[in-house]
N, C-alpha and C positions, 0 to 999 in steps of 0.2 A: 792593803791598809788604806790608800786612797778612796778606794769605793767606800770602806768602811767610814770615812771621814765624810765623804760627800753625801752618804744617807743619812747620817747624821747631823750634816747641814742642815739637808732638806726637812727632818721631822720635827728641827726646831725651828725654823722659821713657820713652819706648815702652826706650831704650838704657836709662835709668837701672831701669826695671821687673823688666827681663828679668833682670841677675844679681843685685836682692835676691830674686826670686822663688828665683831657684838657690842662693842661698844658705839661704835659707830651708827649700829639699828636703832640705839636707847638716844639718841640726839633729839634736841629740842625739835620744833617743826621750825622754828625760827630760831635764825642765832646772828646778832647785833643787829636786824632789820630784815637779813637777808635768809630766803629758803633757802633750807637744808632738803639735798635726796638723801636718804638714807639709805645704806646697805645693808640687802636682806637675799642672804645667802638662799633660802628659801622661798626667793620673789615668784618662779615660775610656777611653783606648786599655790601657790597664795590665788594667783592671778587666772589660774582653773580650775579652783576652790569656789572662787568668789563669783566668775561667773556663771558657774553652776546653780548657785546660791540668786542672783538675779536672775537667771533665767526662770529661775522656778516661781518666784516672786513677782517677776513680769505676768508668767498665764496666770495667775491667779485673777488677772488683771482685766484680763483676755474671755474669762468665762461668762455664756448669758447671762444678763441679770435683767432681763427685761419681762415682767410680772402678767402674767397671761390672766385674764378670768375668763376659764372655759369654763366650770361648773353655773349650772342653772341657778342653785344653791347657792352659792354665793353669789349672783347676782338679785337672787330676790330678797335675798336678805340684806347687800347694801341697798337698796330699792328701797326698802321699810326703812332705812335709819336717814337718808339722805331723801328721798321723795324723790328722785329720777328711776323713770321705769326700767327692768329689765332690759325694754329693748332698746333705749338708750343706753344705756352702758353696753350693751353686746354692741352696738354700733361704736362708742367710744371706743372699744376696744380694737375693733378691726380698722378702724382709721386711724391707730395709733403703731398699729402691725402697719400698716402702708406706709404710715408716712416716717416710720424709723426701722425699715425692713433691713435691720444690722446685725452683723456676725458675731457682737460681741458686745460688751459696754463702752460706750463712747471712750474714747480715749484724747478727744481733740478740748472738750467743753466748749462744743461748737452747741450742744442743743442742753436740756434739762431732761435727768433719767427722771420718769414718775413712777413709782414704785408702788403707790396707791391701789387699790382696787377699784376699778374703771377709770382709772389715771383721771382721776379727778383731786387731784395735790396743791393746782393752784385755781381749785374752780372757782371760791369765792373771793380769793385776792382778784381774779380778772373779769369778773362779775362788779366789784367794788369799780374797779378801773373805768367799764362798760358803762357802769352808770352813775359818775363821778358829781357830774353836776344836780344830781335828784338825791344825793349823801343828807347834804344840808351838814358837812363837815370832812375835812379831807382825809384823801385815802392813806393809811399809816403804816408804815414799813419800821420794823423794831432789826437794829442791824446789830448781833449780840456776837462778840466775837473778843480775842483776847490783844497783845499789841501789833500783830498783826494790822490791825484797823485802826491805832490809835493815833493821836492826833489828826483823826478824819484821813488817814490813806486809805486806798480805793473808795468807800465808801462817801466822802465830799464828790468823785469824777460820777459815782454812779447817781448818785441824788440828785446832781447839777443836771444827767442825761435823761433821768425821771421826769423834773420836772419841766425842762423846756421840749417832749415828748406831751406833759401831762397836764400841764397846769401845777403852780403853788410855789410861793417863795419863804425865805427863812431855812434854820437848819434844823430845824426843831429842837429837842433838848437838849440842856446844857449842862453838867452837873456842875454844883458850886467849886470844884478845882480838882484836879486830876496830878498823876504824875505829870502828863502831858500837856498841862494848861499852858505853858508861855509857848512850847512850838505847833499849837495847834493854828493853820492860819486862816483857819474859817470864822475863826470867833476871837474876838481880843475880851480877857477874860483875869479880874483880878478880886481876890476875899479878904477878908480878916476876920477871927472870933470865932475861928469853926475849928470843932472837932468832928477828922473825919474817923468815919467807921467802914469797913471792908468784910461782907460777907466773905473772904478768901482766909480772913483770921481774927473772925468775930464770929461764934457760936453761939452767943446770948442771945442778939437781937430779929426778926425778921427782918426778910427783905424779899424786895420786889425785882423788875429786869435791871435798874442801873446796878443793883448791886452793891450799892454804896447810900450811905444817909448821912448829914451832917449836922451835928447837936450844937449850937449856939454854947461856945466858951467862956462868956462874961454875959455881960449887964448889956452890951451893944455888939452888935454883929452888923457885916455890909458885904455887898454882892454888887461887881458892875460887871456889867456885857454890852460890847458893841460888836455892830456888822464888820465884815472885813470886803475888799474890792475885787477878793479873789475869783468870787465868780458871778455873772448879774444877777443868779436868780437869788444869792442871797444878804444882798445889800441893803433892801428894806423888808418889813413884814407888816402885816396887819393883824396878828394877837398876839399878846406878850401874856405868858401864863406864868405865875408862882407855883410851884408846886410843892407841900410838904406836908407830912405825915401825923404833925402831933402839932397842937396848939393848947395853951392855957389862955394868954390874954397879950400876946403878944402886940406893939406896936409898928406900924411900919410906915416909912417914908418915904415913897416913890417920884422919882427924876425922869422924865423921860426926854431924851432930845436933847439934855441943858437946857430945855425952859424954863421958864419966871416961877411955870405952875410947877406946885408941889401938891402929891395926893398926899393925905393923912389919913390911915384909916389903922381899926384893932382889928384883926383878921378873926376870925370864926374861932373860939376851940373847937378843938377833933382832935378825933384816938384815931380817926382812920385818911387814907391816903384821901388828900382834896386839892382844890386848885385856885389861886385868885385871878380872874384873865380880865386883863386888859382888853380893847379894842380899838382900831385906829391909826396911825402910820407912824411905825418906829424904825430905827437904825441903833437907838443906844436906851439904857435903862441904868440908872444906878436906886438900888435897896438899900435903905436903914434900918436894924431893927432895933427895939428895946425892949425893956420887961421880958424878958425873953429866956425867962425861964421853961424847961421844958420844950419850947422849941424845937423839932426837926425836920429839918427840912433838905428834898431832895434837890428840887433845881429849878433853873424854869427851863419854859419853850420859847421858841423865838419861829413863828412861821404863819402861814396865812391861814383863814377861814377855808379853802378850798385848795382843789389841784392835791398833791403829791408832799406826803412831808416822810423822810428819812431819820429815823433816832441812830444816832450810835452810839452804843449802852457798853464800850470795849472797856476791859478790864483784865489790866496786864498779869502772866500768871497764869488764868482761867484756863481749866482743860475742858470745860465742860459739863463737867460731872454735878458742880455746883446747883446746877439746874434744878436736882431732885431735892434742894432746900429748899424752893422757894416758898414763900409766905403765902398759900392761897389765898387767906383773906384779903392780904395785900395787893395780891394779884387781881382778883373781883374788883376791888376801889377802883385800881388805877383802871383796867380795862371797862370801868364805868364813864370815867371822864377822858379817857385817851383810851376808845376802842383800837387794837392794831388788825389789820387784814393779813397782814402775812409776816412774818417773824422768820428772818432768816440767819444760819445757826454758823460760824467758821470760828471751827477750835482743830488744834494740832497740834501748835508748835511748842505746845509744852507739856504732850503727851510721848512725843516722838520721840527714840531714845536709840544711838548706837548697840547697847546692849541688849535692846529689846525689839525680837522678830515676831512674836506672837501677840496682839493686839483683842483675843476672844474676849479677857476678863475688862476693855474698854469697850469693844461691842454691848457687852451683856449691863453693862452698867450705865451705857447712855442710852437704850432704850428704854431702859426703866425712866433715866433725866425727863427723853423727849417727852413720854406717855405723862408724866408728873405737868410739865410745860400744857402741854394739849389741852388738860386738864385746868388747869390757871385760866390759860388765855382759848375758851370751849368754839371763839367764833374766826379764829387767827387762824391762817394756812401756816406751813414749817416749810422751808427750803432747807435744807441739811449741804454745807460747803465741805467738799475733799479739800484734806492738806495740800498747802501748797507746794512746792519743791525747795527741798535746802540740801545745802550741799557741805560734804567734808573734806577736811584734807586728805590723800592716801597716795603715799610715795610722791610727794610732793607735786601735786596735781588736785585739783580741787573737781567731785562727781557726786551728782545724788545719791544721798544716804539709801543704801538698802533699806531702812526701818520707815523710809516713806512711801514704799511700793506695800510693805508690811501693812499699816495703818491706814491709808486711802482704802485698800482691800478690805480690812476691819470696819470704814467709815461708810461706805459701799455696802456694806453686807446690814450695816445699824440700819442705814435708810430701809433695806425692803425688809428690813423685820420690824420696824416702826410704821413703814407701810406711809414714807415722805417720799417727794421728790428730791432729787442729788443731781448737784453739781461738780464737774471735775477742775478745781480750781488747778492742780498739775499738767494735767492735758491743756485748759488754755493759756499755761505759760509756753508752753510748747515743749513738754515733757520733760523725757532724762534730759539733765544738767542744763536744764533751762536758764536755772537761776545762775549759773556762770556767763551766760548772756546776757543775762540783766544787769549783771554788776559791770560786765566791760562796757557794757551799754550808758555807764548810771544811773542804771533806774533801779537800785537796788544797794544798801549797804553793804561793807565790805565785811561784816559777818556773815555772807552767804545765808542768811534766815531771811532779815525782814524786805521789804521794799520801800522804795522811797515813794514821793509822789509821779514821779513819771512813771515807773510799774505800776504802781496802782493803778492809775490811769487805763492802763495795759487791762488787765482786770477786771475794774469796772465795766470797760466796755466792752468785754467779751461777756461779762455777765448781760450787762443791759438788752444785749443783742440776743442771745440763748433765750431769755423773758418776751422777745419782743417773737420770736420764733415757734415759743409755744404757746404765745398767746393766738397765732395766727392758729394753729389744731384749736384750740379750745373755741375759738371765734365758728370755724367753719365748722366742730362738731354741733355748735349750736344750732349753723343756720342751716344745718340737714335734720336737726330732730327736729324743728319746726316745721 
């Protein structure tokens, strides 16, 4: 009877076990501040599931991707469309075998994959570079990316490392307010009288690289911008440019400096993208408008005649894909008065998805974006940026998402089928669960996504350096085909 009593014990405590353990699984990740490890009876089978599941995720990672032109054929026929001969490009090619003689695709974003055909991806951005002072206008960099980049993170450290390399001060464009306007510290920046518009949920109107337009609300509209101390190179400028799309007969009232002088002037109509620039040495501007019907307007520039100017056109949201709307015509305009030389592309973070391991139907959709972009801007090089590293919680431990080895793979595969140059913004954070570094570090939010401005920093100058790297191939492939 005994035994029978103490099996009996055991098969109800065994029943009572089993769903506080399951209950215990279903626990918050947080409970009154503090982490929770959760229990999962099934943790061992999980935890050799999963890295089965990275590992396989990882080679995918691991495979060539480095873009050979051995066909004669295809070299005579980039020949015809680009003017460099066959046997320069067969020479570009094998100094490009030499000088990245690798087992695999970069994994550090120590250098820049060019996936071009005769890896010529940033011939004309480092050609613009080369011969900067004979432009008779500066060399222009479009930095199109989502909040990743917003409020100028990375993108202010890489522009500051551009221009004291390059020449050129100012930040260049401004749009008239963002979500990001009061913590951006590059630009101190305040409006009133605007309705904004957002290519991300506006279907009606075109749009160009900011992505945004802003229609005058009343009878008076106003726009100030000043320099900020954050960095030398951009505390004064020499052009201050208006930039907007549509005019009737608008009035305007320009401040510059807080001097005594006031311009008055009726700015031009136009149905198409145009610009009013100033010339001369500013730090501050404040705008009036009136009669200001029909009115829109995208922003101004704030940067010099020469040297080096960096746009950051970020737009929180964007996965990308937006690309394939853009407004050719609009794009023509503006690439009329603000030619860009290289256009570089970081979208991810809001593509990237736990539930989602297969990234093809993003592949297959931002090649069509980039080809549409190329198309826009016909004289612009594309730099293409891999997602960066974010990280989850799992069994109460924070590790890069499996869906970011997914998606790099996917963003990876866009560039050589778009036929751009790639960068692995992952590898130069310093790969798996970098961004758990970053955060102990503080260079990084404690949602494990964005970075603050000291990663960024991180970033930029591992970009800056990769550029300064291949700019040394493309230099010495010149001075042997000469």
């Amino acid at each position: 009877m005994n035994r029978e009593n103490d099996l009996g014990r055991t098969l109800a405590l065994l029943l009572l076990t089993l769903p506080i353990c399951a209950l215990l699984y279903f626990l918050p990740d947080t409970l009154f501040g503090y982490k929770v490890k959760k229990v999962d009876l099934l943790s061992d089978f999980k935890v050799r599931e999963d890295k089965i599941l990275l590992d396989s995720l990882r080679h995918q990672l691991e495979r060539m991707d480095t873009v050979r032109v051995d066909s004669v054929a295809l070299r005579d026929s980039l020949a015809r469309v680009t003017g460099i001969d066959s046997a320069a490009l067969a020479l570009r090619d094998s100094l490009y075998q030499a000088a990245y003689a690798v087992a695999g695709a970069d994994s550090s974003g120590a250098r820049i994959e060019d996936y071009s055909l005769g890896h010529i991806g940033l011939k004309r951005f480092f050609a613009a570079l080369r011969n900067r002072d004979k432009l008779g206008r500066p060399v222009r960099i479009a930095f199109l990316g989502d909040s990743f980049i917003e409020g100028d993170i990375v993108v202010a450290d890489f522009r500051s490392e551009m221009q004291k390399a390059f020449g050129g001060r100012g930040i260049g464009f401004v749009p008239v307010t963002s979500v990001a306007a009061q913590y951006r510290p590059t630009v101190e920046q305040r409006s009133e009288g605007w309705i904004t518009w957002s290519m991300l949920t506006d279907h009606t109107h075109g749009y160009t690289l900011p992505g945004m337009m802003f229609e005058a609300e009343k009878e008076k509209a106003s726009l100030h911008v000043k320099t900020t101390h954050r960095y030398p190179e951009i505390q004064e400028f020499s052009s201050l440019k208006l930039i907007y799309e549509r005019n009737e007969a608008t009035e305007m009232r320009l401040v510059c400096d807080a001097s005594l002088d006031t311009i008055q002037t009726r700015l031009p109509a136009t149905d198409a993208v145009t610009q009013y620039v100033r010339d001369g040495h500013f730090s501050e501007a404040d705008f009036e408008f009136s009669n200001t019907k029909g009115f829109r307007l995208l922003g101004v520039a704030m940067e010099d005649r020469d040297g080096v100017v960096v746009d950051n056109f970020s737009l929180r949201g964007n996965s990308g894909l937006i690309l394939g709307r853009l407004d050719s015509a609009r794009c023509r305009a503006l690439d009329e008065i603000r030619p860009y030389d290289l256009i570089v592309l970081q979208y991810g973070l809001n593509v990237v998805s736990d539930s989602v391991l297969n990234y093809n139907w993003y592949r297959d959709r931002m090649v069509k974006a980039i080809a549409h972009l190329r198309n826009c801007f016909p004289e612009a090089d594309v730099l293409m940026l891999g997602v960066s590293d974010r990280s989850r919680q799992e069994m109460g431990k924070f590790e890069t998402m499996p869906a970011v080895y997914a998606l790099l793979h996917a963003q990876r595969l866009t560039a050589k089928q778009a036929g751009i140059p790639f960068w692995n913004v992952f590898g130069a954070m310093g790969g798996a669960n970098s961004m758990v570094r970053f955060v102990e570090s503080n260079w990084a939010s404690k949602d494990y996504t964005h970075l603050g401005f000291k990663g960024g920093r991180v970033v930029a100058e591992a970009l800056f350096e990769a550029l300064l790297s291949e700019k040394e191939f493309y230099d010495e492939a010149e001075r042997m085909a000469d």
